[in-house]
mmCIF file as gemmi writes it, N, C-alpha and C atoms, coordinates in Angstrom:
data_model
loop_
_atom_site.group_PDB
_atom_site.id
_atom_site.type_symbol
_atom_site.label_atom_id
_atom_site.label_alt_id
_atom_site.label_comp_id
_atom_site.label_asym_id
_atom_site.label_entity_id
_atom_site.label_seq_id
_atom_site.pdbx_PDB_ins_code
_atom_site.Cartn_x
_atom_site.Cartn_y
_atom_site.Cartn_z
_atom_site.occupancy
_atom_site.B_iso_or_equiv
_atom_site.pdbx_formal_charge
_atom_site.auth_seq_id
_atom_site.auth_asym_id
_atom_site.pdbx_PDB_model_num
ATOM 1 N N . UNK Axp A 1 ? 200.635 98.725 112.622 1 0 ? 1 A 1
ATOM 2 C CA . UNK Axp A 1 ? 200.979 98.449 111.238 1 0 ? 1 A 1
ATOM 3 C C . UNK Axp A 1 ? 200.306 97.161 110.754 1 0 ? 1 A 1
ATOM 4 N N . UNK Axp A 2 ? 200.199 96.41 111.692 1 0 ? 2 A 1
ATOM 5 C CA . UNK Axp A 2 ? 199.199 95.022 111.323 1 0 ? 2 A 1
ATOM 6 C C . UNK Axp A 2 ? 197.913 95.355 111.499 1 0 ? 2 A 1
ATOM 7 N N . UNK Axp A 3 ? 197.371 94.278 110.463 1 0 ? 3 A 1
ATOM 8 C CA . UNK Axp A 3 ? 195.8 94.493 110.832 1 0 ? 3 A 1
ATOM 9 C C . UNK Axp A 3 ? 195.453 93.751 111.89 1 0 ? 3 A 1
ATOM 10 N N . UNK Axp A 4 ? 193.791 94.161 112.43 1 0 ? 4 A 1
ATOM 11 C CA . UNK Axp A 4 ? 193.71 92.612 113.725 1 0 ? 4 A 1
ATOM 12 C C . UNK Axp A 4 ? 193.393 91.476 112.734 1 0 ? 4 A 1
ATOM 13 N N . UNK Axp A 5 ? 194.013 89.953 112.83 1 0 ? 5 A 1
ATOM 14 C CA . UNK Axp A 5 ? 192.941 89.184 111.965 1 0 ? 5 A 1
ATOM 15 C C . UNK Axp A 5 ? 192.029 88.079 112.649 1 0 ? 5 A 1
ATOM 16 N N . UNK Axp A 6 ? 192.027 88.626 113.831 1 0 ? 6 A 1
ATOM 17 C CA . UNK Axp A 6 ? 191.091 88.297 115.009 1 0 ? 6 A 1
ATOM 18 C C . UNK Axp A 6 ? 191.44 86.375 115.249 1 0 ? 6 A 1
ATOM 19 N N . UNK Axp A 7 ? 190.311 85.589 115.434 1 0 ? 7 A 1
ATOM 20 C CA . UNK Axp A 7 ? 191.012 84.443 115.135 1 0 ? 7 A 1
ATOM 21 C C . UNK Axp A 7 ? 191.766 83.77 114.097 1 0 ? 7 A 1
ATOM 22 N N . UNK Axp A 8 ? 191.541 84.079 112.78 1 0 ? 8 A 1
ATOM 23 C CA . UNK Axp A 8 ? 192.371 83.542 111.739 1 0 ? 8 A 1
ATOM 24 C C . UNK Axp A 8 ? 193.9 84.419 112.184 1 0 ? 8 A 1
ATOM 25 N N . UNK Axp A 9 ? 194.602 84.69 112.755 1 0 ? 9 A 1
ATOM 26 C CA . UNK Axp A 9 ? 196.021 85.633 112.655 1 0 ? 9 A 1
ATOM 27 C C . UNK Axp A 9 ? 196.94 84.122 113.07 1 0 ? 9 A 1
ATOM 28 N N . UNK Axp A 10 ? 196.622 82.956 113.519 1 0 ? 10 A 1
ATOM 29 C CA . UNK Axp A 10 ? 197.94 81.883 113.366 1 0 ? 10 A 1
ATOM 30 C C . UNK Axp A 10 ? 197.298 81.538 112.58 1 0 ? 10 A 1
ATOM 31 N N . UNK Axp A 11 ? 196.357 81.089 111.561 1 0 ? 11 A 1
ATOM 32 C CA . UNK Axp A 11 ? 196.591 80.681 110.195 1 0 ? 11 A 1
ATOM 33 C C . UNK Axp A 11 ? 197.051 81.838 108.853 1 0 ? 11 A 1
ATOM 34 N N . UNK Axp A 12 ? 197.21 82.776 109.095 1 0 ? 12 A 1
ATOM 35 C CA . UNK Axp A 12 ? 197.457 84.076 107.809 1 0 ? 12 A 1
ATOM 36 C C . UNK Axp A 12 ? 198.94 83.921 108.463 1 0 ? 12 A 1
ATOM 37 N N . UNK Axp A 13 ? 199.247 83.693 109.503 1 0 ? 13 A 1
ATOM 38 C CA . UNK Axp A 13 ? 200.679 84.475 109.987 1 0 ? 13 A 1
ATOM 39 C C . UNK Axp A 13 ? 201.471 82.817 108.72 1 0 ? 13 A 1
ATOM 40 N N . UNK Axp A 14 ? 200.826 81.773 109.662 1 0 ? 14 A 1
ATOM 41 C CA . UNK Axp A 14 ? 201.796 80.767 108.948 1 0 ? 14 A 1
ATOM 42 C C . UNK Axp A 14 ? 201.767 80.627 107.584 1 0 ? 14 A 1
ATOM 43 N N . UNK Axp A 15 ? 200.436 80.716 106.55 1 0 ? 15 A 1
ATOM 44 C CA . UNK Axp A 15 ? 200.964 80.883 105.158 1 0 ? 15 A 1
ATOM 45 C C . UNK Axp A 15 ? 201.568 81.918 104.93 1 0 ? 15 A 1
ATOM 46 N N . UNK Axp A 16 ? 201.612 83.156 105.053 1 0 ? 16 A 1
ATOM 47 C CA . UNK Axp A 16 ? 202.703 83.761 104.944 1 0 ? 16 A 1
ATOM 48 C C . UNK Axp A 16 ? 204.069 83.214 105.112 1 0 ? 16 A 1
ATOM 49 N N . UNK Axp A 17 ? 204.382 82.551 106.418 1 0 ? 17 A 1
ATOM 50 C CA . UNK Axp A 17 ? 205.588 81.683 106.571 1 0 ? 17 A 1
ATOM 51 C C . UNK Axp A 17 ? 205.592 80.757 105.355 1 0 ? 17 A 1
ATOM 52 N N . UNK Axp A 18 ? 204.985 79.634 105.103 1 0 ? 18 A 1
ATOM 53 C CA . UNK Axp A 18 ? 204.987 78.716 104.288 1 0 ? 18 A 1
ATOM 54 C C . UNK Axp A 18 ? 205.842 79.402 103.311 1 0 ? 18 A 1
ATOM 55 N N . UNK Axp A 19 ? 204.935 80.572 102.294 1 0 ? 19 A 1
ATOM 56 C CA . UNK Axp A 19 ? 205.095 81.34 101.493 1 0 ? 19 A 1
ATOM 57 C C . UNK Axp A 19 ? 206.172 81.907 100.923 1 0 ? 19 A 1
ATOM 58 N N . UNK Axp A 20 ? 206.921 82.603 102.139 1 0 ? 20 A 1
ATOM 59 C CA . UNK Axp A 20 ? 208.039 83.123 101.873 1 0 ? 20 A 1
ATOM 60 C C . UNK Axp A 20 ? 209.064 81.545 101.875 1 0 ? 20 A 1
ATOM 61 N N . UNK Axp A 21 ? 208.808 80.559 102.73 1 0 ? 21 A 1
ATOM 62 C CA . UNK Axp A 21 ? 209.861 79.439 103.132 1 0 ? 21 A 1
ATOM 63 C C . UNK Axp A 21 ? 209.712 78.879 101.711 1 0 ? 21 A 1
ATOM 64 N N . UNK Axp A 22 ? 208.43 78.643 100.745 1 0 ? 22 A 1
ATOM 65 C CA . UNK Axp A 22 ? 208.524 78.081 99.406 1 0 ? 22 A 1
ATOM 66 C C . UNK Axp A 22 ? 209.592 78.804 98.452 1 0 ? 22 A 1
ATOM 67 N N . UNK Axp A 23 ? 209.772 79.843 98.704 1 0 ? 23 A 1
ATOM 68 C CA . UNK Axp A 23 ? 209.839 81.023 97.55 1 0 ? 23 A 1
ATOM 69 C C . UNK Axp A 23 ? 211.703 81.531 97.748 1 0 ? 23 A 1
ATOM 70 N N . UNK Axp A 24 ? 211.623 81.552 99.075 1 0 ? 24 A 1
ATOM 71 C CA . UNK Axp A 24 ? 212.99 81.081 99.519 1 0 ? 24 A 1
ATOM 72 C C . UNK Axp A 24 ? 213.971 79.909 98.34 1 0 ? 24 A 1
ATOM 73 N N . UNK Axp A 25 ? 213.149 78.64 99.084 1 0 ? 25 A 1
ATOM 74 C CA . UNK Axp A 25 ? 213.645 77.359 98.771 1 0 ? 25 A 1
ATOM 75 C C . UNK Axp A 25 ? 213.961 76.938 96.76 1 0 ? 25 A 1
ATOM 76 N N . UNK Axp A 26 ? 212.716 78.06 96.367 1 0 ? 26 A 1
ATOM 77 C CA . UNK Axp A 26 ? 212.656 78.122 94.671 1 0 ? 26 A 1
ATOM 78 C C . UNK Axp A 26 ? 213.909 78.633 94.657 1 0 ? 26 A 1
ATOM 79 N N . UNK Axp A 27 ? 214.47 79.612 95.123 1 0 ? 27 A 1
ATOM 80 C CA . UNK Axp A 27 ? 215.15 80.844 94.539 1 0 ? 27 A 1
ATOM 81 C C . UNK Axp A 27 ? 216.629 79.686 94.726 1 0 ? 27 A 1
ATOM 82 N N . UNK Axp A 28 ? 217.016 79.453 96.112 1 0 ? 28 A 1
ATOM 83 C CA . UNK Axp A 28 ? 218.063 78.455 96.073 1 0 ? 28 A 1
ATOM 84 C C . UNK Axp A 28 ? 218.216 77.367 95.183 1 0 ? 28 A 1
ATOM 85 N N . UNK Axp A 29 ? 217.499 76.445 94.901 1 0 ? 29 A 1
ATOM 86 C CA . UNK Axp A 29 ? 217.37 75.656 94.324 1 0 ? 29 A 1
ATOM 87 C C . UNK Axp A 29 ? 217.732 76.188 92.549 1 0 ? 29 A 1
ATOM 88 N N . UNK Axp A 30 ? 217.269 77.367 92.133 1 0 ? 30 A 1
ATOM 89 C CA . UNK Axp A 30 ? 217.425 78.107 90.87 1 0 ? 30 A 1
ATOM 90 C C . UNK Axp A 30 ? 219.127 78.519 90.692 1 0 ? 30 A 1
ATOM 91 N N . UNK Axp A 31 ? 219.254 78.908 92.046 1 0 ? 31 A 1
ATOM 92 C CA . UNK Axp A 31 ? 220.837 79.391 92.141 1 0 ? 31 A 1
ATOM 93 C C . UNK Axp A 31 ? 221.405 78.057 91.587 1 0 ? 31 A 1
ATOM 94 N N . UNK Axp A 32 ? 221.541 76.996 92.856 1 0 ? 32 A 1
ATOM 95 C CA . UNK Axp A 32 ? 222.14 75.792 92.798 1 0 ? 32 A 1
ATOM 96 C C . UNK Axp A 32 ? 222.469 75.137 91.656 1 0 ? 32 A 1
ATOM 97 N N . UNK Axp A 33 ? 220.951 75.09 90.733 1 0 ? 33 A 1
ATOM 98 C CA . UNK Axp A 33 ? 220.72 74.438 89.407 1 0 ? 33 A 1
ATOM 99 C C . UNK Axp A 33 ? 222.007 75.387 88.474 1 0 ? 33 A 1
ATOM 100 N N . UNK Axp A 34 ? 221.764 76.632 88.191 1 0 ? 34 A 1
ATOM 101 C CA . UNK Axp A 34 ? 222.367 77.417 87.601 1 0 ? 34 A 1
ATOM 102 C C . UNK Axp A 34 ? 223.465 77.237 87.497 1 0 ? 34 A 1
ATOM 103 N N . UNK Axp A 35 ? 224.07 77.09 88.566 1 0 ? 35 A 1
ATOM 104 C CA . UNK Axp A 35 ? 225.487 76.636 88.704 1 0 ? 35 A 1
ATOM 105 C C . UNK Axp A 35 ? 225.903 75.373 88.145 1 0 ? 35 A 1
ATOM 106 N N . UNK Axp A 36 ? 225.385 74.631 88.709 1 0 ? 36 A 1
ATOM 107 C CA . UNK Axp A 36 ? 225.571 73.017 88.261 1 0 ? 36 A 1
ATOM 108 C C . UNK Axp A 36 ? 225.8 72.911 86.569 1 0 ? 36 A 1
ATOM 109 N N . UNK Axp A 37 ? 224.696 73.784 86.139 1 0 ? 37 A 1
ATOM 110 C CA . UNK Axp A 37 ? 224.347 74.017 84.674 1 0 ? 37 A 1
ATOM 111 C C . UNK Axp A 37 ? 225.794 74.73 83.877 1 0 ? 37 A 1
ATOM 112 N N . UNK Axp A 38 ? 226.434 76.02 84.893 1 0 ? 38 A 1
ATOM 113 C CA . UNK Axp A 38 ? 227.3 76.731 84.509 1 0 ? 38 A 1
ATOM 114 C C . UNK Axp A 38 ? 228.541 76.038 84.438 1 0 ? 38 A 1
ATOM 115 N N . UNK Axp A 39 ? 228.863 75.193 85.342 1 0 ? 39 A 1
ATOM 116 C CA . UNK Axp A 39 ? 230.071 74.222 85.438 1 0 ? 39 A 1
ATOM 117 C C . UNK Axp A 39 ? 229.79 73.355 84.323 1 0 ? 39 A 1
ATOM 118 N N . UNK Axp A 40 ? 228.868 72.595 83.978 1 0 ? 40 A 1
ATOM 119 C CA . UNK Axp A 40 ? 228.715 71.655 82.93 1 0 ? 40 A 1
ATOM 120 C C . UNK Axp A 40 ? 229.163 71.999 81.949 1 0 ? 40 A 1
ATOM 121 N N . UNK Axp A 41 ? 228.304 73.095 81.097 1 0 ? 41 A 1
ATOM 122 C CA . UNK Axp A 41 ? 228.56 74.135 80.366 1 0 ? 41 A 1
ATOM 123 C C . UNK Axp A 41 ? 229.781 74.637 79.771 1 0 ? 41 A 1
ATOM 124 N N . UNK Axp A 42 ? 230.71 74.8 80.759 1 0 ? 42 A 1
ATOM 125 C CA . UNK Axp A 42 ? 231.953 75.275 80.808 1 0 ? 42 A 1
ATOM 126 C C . UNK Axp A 42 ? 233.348 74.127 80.318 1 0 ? 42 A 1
ATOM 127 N N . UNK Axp A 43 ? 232.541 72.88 81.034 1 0 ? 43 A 1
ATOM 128 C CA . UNK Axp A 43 ? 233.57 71.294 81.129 1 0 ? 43 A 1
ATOM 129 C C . UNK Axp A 43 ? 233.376 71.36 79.536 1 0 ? 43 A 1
ATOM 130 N N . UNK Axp A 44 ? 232.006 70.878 79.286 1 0 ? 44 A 1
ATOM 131 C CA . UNK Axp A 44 ? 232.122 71.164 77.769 1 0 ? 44 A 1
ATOM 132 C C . UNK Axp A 44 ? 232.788 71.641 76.598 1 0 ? 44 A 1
ATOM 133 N N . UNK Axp A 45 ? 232.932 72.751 76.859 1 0 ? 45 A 1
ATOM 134 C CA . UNK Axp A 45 ? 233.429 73.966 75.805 1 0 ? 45 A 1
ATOM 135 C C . UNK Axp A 45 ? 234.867 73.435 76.275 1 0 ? 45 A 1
ATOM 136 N N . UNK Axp A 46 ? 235.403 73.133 77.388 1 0 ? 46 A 1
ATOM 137 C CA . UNK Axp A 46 ? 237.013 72.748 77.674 1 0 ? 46 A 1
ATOM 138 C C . UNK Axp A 46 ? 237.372 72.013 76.633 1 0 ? 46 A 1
ATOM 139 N N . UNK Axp A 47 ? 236.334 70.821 76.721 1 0 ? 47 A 1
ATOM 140 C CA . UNK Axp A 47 ? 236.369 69.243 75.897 1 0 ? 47 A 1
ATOM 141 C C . UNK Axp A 47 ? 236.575 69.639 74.529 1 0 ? 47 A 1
ATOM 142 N N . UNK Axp A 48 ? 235.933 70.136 73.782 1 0 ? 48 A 1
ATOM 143 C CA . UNK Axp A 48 ? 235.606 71.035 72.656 1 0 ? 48 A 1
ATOM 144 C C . UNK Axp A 48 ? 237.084 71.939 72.146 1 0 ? 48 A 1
ATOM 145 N N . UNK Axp A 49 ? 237.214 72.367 73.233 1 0 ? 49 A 1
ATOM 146 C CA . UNK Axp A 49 ? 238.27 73.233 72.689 1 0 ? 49 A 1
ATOM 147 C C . UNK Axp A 49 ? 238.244 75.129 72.735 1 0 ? 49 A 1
ATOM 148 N N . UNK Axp A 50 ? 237.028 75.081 73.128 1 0 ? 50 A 1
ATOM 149 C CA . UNK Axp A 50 ? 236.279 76.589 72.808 1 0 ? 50 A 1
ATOM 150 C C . UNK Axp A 50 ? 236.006 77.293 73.607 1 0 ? 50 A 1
ATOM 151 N N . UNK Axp A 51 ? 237.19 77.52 74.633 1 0 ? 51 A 1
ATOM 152 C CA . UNK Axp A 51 ? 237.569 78.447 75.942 1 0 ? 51 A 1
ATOM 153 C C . UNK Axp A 51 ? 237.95 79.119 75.735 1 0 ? 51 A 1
ATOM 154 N N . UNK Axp A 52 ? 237.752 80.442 75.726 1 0 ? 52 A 1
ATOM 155 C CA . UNK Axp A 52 ? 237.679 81.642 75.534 1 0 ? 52 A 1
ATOM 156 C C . UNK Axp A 52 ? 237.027 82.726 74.801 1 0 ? 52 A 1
């Protein structure tokens, strides 16, 4: 199912790693933010008055 990539296969294998480990780390970081954002958001509208 792999190709051979003869000597380059530990440099293709690890950007691939890198790759997915960047893309990973975006996606958490997006969650995290989101949230942070969603709680703020929310304290707000409490303060305000405009829950519900």
């Amino acid at each position: 199912m792999m190709p051979d990539l003869g000597k380059y296969a530990g440099a293709v294998l690890w950007s691939y790693a890198a790759t997915i480990a960047v893309i990973v780390a975006l996606v958490a970081v997006s969650l995290w933010r989101g949230a942070q954002v969603k709680r703020a958001l929310r304290e707000v509208e409490e303060r305000q008055g405009k829950n519900g």
